[in-house]
C-alpha positions, 0 to 999 in steps of 0.5 A, a space after each residue: 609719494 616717491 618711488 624707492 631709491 636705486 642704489 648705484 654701485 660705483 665701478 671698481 677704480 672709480 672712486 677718487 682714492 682709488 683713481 689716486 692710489 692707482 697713479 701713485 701705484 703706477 707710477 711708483 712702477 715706472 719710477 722704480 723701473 727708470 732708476 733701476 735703468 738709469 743705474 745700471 747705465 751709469 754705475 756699469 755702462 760707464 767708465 767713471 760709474 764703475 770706478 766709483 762703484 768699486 772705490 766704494 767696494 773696496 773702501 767698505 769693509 770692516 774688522 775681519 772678525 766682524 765680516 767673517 760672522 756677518 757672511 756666515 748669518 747672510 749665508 743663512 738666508 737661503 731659498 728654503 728660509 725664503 720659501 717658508 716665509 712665503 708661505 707664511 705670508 700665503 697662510 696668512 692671507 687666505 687665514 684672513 679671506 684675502 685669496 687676492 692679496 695671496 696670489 699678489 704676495 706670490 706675484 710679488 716675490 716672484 717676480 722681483 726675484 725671476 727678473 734679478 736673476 734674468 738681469 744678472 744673467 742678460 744685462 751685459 757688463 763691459 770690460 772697462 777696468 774692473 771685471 766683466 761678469 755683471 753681478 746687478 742686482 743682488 738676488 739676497 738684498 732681491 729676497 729680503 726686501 720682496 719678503 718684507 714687502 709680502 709682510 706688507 701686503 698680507 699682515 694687518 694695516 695696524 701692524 704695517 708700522 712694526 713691519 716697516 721698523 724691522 723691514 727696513 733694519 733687515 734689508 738695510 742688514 742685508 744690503 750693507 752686508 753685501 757690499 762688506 763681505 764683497 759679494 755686490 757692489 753698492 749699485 747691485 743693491 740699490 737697484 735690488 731696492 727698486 726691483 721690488 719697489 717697481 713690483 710692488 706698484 705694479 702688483 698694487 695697481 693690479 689689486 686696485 683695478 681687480 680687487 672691490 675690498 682694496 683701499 689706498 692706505 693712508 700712512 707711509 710710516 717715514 720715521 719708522 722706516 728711517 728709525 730702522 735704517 739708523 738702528 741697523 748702520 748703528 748696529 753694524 757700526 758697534 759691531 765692527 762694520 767699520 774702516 781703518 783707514 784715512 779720512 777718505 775712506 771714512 767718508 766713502 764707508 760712511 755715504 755708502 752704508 748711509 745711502 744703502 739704509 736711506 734707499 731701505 727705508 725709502 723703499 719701504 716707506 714708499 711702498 707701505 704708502 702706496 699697497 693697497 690695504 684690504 676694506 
């Protein structure tokens, strides 16, 4: 008659889909991390990067009309609305006895936004032409998308879907925004996307390695994330985000507002593919 069977706990982060959500968590950090270094030494370290950076400033605009209210609604996001949807994500989570996934939301939008503003104020701009105060990266595209990332963390993995689709209208919003009204060039808000991008893997590696309940999620949400990003260039298009000038200038506006929401949506879609979800 045998004996009665021992039943082995495996150690947190051994089982296989742990092992590939912490490298894909990992390496989304270092990824994030290398484009956010590879821009800001292309698009302001060099000549001809921030010669482009500026055409593509100058020829992003749209009816005055149209930008005077987009500046008044981007003048709305302030620190207090910032604070209070932290806070809600905090409540959420401990409402659903996720204390870690809590203090990773805090982690989380904290530190993307400690290190834009450390960037904006540390990384040198030199004179080459077109100004010498470094505006890299944009601290309100910084606040949206870390926001829409904490909703990532906290809310439900059923609705990660509806939180992609309107993370990814709003950042792309937002990061357009910036380049219309002038307060950013298109470069400040890309390497915004990755700021938080990099602190999202890194705060999923660290839930991984801590938390026995986190699991590696199983979709990124694509479609829905690129849906979002097209209804938003569609919005701001109908609502007068849109040149009058040449040919030329039509082409830059366009790539410009098109790869501003395709990095949104990217970045989203990344990230809801490698945060852990609770068990």
């Amino acid at each position: 008659m045998s004996g009665p069977t021992m039943q082995t706990s495996r150690p947190i982060g051994r089982s296989p889909s742990r092992r590939r959500g912490l490298v894909a968590a990992v390496l989304l950090a270092l990824l994030a991390s290398l484009l956010a270094g590879a821009a800001y030494t292309v698009f302001v370290r060099t000549t001809v990067g921030q010669r482009v950076d500026q055409s593509a400033l100058v020829r992003v605009d749209g009816r005055p009309q149209a930008t005077m209210q987009l500046a008044a609604t981007l003048n709305e996001l302030t620190i207090g609305v910032a604070v209070a949807v932290l806070v809600c994500c905090v409540l959420i989570a401990l409402a659903r006895r996720r204390f870690a996934y809590a203090l990773a939301a805090v982690a989380l939008v904290g530190g993307a936004n400690v290190t834009t503003q450390l960037a904006k104020q540390l990384l040198p701009r030199p004179e080459l032409g077109y100004g010498d105060v470094n505006s890299l990266p944009s601290g309100h595209t910084t606040v949206t998308m870390s926001l829409a990332v904490a909703l990532l963390l906290v809310l439900p993995s059923v609705s990660r879907g509806l939180v992609v689709l309107v993370g990814s209208l709003g950042t792309t919003v937002v990061g357009v925004g910036m380049v219309v009204t002038g307060w950013h060039r298109p470069s400040d808000v890309v390497v915004a996307f990755a700021v938080c991008a990099a602190w999202a893997g890194l705060v999923g590696a660290l839930l991984l390695l801590t938390s026995p309940s986190a699991a590696p999620p199983r979709r990124g949400h694509r479609v829905t994330a690129v849906l979002g990003a097209v209804v938003a260039v569609a919005l701001a298009y109908a609502f007068g985000v849109r040149p009058d000038g040449t040919w030329p200038d039509l082409v830059v506006h366009g790539a410009t507002v098109a790869g501003i929401g395709l990095v949104a949506a990217l970045t989203l879609s990344v990230t809801a593919r490698v945060l852990p979800v609770p068990r």
